[in-house]
C-alpha positions in Angstrom: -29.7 3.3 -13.0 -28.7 6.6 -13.8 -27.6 7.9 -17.3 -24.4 9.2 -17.9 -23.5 12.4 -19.2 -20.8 12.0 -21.3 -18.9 15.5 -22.5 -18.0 16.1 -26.5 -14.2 15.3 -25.9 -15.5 11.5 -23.9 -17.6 10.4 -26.9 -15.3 11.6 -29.4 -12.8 9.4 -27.2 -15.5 6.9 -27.3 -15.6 6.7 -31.1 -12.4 6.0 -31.5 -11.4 9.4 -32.7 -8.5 10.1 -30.1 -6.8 6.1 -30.7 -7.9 2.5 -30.6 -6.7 1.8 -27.0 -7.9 5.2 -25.5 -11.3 3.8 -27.2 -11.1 0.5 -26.2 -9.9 2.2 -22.4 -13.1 4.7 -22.5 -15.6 1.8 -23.2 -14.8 -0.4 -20.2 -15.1 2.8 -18.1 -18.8 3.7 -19.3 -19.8 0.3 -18.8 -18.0 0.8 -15.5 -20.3 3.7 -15.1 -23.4 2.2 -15.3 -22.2 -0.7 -13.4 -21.6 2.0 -10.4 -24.5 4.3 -11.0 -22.0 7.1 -11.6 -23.3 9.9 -13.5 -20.7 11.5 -15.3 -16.5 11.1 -15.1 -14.5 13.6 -14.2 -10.5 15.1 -14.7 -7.7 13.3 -12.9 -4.2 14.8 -12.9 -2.2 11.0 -12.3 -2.7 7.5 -11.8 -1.2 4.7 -10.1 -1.2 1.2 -11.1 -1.9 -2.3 -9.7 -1.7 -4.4 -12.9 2.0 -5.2 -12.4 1.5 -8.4 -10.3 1.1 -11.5 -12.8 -1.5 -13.0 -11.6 -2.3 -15.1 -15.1 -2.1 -14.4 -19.3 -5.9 -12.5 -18.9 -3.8 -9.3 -17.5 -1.1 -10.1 -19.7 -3.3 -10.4 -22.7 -5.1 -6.8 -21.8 -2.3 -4.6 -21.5 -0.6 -6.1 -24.6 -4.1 -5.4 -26.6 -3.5 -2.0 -25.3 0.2 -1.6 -26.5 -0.8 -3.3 -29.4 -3.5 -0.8 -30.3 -0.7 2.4 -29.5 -2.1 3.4 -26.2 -0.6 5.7 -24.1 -1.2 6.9 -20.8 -2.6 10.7 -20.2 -1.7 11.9 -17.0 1.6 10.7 -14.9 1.6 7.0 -14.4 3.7 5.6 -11.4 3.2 1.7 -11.2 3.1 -0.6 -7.7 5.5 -3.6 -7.3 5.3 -6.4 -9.9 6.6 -9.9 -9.9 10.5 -9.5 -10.3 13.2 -7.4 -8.3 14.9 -6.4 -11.8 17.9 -4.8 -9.5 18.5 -8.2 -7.7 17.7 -10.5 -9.7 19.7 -13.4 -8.2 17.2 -13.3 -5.2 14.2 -14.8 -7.6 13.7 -18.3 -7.1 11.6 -18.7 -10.0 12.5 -20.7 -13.0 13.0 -19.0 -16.5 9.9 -19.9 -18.0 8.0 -18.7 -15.7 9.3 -15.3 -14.9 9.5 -14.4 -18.6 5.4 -13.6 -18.4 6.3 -11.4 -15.0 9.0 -9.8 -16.9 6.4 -9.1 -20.0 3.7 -7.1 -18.3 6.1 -5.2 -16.5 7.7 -4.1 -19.8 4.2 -3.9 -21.3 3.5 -0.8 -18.7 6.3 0.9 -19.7 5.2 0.9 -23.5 2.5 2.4 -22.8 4.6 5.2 -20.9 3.8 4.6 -17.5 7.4 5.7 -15.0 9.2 2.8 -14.0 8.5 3.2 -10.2 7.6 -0.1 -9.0 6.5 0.9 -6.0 3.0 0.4 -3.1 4.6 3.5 -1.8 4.4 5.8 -4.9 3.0 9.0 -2.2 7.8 8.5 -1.2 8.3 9.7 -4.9 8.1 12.9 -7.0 4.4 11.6 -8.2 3.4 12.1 -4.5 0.2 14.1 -5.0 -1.4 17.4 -3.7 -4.1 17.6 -1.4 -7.4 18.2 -2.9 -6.4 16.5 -6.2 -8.3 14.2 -8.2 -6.3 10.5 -8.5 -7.1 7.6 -9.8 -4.7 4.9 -7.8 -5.1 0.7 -7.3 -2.8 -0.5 -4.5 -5.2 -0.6 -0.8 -2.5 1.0 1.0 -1.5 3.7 -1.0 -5.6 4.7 -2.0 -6.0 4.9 2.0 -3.1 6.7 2.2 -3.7 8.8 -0.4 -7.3 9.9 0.9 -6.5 10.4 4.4 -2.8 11.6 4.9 -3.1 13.8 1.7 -5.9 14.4 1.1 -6.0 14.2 -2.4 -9.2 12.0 -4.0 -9.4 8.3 -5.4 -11.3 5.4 -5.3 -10.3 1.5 -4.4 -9.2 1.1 -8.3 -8.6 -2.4 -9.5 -6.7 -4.2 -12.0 -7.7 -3.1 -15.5 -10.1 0.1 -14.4 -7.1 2.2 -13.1 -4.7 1.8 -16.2 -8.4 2.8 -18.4 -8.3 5.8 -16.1 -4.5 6.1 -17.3 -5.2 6.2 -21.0 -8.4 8.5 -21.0 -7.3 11.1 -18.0 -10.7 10.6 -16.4 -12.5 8.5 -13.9 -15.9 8.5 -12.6 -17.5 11.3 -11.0 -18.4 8.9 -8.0 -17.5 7.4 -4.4 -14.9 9.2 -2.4 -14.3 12.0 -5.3 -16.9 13.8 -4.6 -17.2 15.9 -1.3 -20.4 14.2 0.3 -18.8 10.7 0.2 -15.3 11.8 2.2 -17.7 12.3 5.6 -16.9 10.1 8.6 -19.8 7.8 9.6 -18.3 5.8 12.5 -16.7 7.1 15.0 -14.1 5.3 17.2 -12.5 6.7 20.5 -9.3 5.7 21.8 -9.3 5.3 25.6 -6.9 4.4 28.0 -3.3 3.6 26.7 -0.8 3.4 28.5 2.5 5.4 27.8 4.5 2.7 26.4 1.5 1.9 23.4 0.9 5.2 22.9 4.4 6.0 21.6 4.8 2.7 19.9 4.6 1.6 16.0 2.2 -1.4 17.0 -0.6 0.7 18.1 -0.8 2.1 14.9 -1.1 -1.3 13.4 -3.3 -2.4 15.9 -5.3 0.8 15.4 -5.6 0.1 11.9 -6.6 -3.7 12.3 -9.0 -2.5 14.5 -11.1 -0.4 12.4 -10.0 -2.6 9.6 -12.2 -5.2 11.0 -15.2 -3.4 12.0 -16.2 -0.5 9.5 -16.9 -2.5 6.8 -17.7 0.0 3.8 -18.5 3.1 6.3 -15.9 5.6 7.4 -13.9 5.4 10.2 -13.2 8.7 12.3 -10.6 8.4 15.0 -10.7 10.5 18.0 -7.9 10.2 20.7 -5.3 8.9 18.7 -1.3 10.1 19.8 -0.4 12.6 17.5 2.3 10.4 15.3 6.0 10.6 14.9 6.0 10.5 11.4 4.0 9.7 8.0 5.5 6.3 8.7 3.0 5.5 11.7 -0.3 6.9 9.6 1.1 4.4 6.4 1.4 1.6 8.7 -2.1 2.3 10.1 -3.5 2.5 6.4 -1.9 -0.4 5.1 -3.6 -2.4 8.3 -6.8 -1.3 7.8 -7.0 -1.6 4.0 -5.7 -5.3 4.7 -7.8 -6.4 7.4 -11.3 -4.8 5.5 -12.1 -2.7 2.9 -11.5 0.8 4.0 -10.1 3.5 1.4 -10.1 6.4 3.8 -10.0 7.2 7.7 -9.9 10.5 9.7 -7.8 11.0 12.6 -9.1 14.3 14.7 -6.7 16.6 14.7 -4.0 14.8 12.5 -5.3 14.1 8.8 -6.0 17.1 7.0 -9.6 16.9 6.6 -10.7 16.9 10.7 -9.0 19.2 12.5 -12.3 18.5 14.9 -14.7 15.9 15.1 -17.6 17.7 13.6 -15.3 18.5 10.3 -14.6 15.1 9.9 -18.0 14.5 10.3 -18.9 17.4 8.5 -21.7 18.6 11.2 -23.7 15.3 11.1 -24.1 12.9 14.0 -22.2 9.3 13.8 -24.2 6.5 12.9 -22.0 4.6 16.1 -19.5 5.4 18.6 -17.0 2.1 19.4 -14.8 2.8 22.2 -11.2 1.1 21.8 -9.4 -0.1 24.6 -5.9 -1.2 25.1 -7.2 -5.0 25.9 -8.6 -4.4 22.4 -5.2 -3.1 20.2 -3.6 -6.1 22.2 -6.4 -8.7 21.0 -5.7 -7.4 17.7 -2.0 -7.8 18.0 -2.4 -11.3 19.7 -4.9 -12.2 16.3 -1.7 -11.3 13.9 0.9 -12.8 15.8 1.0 -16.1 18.1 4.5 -17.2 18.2 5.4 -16.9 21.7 9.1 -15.5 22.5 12.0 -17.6 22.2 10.9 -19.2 19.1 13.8 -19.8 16.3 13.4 -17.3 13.2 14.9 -18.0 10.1 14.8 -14.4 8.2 13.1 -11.0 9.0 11.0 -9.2 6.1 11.0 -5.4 6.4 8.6 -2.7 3.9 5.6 -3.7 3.8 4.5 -1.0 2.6 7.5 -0.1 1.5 10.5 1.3 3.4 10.8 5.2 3.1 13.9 7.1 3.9 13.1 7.7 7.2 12.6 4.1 8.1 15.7 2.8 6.5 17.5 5.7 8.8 15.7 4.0 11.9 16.8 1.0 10.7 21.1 1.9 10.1 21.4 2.6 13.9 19.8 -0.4 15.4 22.0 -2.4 12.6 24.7 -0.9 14.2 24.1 -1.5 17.7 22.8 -4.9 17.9 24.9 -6.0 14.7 23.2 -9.1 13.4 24.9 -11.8 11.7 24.1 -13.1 8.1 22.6 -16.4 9.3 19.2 -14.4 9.8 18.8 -12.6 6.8 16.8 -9.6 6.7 14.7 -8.4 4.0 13.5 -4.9 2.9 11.5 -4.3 0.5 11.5 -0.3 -0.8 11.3 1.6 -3.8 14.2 1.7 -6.6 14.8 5.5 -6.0 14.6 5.2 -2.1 17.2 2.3 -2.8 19.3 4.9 -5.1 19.7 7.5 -2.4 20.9 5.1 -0.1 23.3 4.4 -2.4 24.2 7.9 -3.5 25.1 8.9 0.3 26.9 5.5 0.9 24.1 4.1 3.4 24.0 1.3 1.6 27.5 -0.2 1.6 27.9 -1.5 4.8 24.3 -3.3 5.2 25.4 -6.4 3.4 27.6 -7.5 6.5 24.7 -7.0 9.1 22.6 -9.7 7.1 20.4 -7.2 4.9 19.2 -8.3 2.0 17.0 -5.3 -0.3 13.9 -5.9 -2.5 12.9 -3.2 -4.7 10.5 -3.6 -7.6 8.8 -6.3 -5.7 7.3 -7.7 -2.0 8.5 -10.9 -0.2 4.7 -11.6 0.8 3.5 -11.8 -3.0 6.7 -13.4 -5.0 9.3 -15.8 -4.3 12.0 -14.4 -3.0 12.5 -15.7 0.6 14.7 -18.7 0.7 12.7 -22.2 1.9 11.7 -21.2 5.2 11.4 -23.8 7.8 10.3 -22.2 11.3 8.9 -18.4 11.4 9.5 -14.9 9.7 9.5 -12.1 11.7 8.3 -8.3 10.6 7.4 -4.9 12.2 3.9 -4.7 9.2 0.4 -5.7 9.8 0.1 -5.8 6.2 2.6 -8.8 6.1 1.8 -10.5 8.8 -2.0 -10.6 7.9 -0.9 -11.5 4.4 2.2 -13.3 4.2 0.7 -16.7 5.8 -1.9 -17.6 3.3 0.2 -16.2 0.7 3.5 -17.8 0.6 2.7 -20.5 3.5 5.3 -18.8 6.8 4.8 -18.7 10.2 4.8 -14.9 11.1 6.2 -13.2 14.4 5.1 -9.4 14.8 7.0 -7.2 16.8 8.5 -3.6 16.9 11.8 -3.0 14.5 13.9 -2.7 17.2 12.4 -6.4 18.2 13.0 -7.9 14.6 16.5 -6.7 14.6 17.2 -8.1 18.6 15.4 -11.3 17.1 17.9 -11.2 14.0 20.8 -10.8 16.2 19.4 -13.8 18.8 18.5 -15.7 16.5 15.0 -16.1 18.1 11.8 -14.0 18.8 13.0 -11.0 21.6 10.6 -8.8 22.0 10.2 -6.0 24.6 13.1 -4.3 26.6 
């Protein structure tokens, strides 16, 4: 095990001298620490929290122990969705007693002076971070996202760890921080797509599902791939490999900022293995998230998953527009409250309400209980939904492109492809 080096200004925080919480905060890191084999912790400049999500009165009872003690977080705290939509609240179907916990450690953030965001997508808002800079973020789509589009440096923080990160301003010296850790180990070329993949969403998905399932805890380097659209396409590829394994960073050669060539990402050494993708391969990953066949009946659409940014809700308004779905098939999309406020701001929103659209901000249709009792299949443009949405609230899932889920809103049944 290795010891840890703690500096005057940790053990003073340690002892109690700079608050209770930040005490009681710095303790579960340096048993954290040791736990890891980390040698030392290090400065961080913001934080992002996952501890919003009731999941039970343990987190509950932790963050109100840390109010209770006067903490305060240290550095800029943005915090990922929790239980409620506390702008909609008519879409909850959740009965008083039980939301009043969800509402509680939501609150119980914001004592401690975390910024209401509410948000998987906190990289859309003014926190979004600079490259190089040291993080400390939960929420598996916006760490990968973080690491590889940015740039800037985090670990996979969970529950608890990341909001002790919060109220000390420091986090282990350890794991993807640290220079030797951010070096690609496998390496996966793309190979034969056709046109029509290459400038669709879904091979990013199925990119990201792909390496997803096979890296395990090594890191993926991505030679070949199209260069994208938009930051849309790399956060949809991030959110589908966090989901379908346990990966916290990728490089794309010659599109993330940290392998503008193969031997960068790599940083000189030799890959450990070489895995050709094929097209037959992105569609068997496709094929794995999806198996309603065309034609079936759909009862709603769910949208932002990660969350919608700007750009995609500016996708969206045209195809509204020009396929005009009815209110029968409502569609969901979930987004952040301030990507929700500029909508509003520039009158975007007003007329979505008669194409069927229903928003979620604060929250996610796959983790709370917000769709309405859904008898037949939900379709959605995310691989994070569709890979989690089934086991989580129990729905038959259709993927397709978002032109596809707003043709299938309009029908009334899965329509995908021209």
């Amino acid at each position: 095990m290795t010891d840890l080096r703690l500096t005057s200004e940790d053990q003073a925080t340690l002892n109690g001298e700079r608050g209770a919480a930040a005490g009681m905060a710095m303790a579960v890191l340096v048993r954290f620490c040791a736990a890891l084999g980390a040698g030392g912790l290090l400065d961080i400049a913001r934080t992002h929290i996952d501890g919003c999500l009731y999941h039970g009165q343990a987190g509950l009872d932790f963050v109100d122990r840390l109010v209770a003690l006067g903490g305060k977080v240290q550095v800029p705290t943005t915090l990922n969705v929790g239980s409620v939509d506390l702008i909609h609240p008519e879409l909850m179907r959740v009965k008083r007693e039980d939301e009043s916990p969800m509402r509680r450690l939501m609150s119980a953030h914001l004592a401690l002076g975390c910024a209401p965001t509410f948000t998987c997508a906190p990289y859309q808002t003014r926190f979004r971070p600079r490259f190089g800079e040291q993080i400390a973020w939960g929420e598996s789509n916006a760490i990968i996202f973080a690491n590889s589009v940015i740039g800037a440096r985090t670990n996979r923080y969970g529950d608890f760890i990341d909001l002790c990160c919060a109220l000390t301003g420091r986090a282990p010296a350890w794991g993807l921080h640290l220079d030797a850790n951010r070096r690609g180990q496998i390496l996966y070329e793309i190979v034969g797509l056709s046109a029509s993949l290459a400038a669709s969403d879904s091979l990013y998905v199925a990119v990201g599902l792909v390496i997803g399932e096979k890296s395990g805890d090594h890191l993926p380097v991505i030679n070949g791939l199209p260069p994208p659209r938009d930051e849309d396409q790399l956060k949809a590829l991030g959110a589908a490999a966090a989901s379908a394994g346990s990966v916290a960073m990728f490089h794309a050669v010659g599109i993330t900022p940290e392998a503008a060539t193969v031997g960068e990402a790599f940083g000189g050494r030799t890959p450990d293995q070489t895995i050709a993708i094929s097209e037959a391969d992105l569609a068997q990953a496709l094929a794995r998230l999806s198996k309603v066949p065309d034609g079936s009946p759909i009862s709603a659409v769910s949208l932002g998953t990660p969350h919608f940014s700007l750009d995609e809700w500016r996708r969206l308004i045209p195809l509204l527009r020009r396929y005009r779905p009815q209110r029968n098939i409502p569609i969901y999309v979930n987004t952040g409250r301030d990507t929700l406020s500029e909508l509003d701001r520039t009158g975007e929103l007003a007329e979505l309400h008669d194409f069927g659209v229903r928003p979620v901000a604060d929250t996610c249709t796959y983790v709370t209980a917000i769709l309405k009792e859904i008898e037949g299949v939900v379709m959605t443009n995310s691989g994070k939904w569709a890979y989690y949405a089934p086991g989580n609230i129990g729905v038959t899932v259709a993927f397709g492109e978002l032109e596809d889920c707003v043709r299938s809103a309009a029908a009334g049944r899965v329509t995908r492809g021209s």
